[in-house]
N, C-alpha and C positions, 0 to 999 in steps of 0.2 A: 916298140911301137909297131902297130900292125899300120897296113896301105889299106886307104876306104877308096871305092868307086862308086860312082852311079852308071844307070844307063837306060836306054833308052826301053829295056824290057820290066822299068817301073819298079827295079831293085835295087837297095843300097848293100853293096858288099864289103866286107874287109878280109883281108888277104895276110897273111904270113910271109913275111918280106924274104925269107931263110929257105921257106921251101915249096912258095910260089902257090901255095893250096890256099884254098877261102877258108876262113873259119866261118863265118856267119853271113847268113842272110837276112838281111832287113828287109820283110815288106809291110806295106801298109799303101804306098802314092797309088794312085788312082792314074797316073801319066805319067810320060817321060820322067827321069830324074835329068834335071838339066845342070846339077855341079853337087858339090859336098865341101865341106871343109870341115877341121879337127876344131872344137870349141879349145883356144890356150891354155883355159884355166885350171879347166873341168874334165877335158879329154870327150868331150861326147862327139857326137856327131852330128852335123847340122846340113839338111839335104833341102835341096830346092827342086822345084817339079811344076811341069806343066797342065797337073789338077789345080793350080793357084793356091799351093802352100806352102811352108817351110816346116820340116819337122826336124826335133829335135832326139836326136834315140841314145840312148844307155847303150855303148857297144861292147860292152861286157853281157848284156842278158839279151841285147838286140830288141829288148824293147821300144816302142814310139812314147818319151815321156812328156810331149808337148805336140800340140798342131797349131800354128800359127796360119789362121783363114783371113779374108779380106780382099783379096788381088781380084781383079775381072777378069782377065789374062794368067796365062802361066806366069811363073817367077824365074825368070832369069841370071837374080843376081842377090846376093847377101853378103853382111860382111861382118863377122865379129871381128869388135876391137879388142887388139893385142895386149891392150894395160889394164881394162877395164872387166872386160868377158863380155860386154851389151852387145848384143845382135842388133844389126841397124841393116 
């Protein structure tokens, strides 16, 4: 399993745990990336940002395979459930 970050330069990264180098870069947010977490099920990656969305990316191609819009405000906070895979 590779290590995912965000950060404040509006990129999601993951990282090779072994020898500390990024393999990919994910861009696409439009602002901060304000967290990430690994989807359970799926292994994707699911990134919150202060453009007021949540995307979900393929982090094998580093694709963005969903944008979740709606928020008036940045997004702070997401959580996929652990039994199920629903992003709430």
């Amino acid at each position: 399993g590779e290590i995912v970050s965000g950060s404040p330069d509006r990129t999601v990264r993951t990282w090779d745990p072994q020898t500390g180098e990024c393999v990919k870069v994910l861009q696409g947010h439009d602002g901060i990336v304000n967290g990430v977490t690994v989807h359970p099920l799926t292994g994707e990656v699911v990134s919150r940002s202060s453009d007021r969305t949540v995307r979900i990316w393929d982090p094998q191609t580093g694709e963005c395979v969903k944008v979740f819009q709606g928020h008036s405000l940045g997004v702070t906070g997401v959580t996929v459930r652990p039994l199920t895979g629903e992003i709430v």
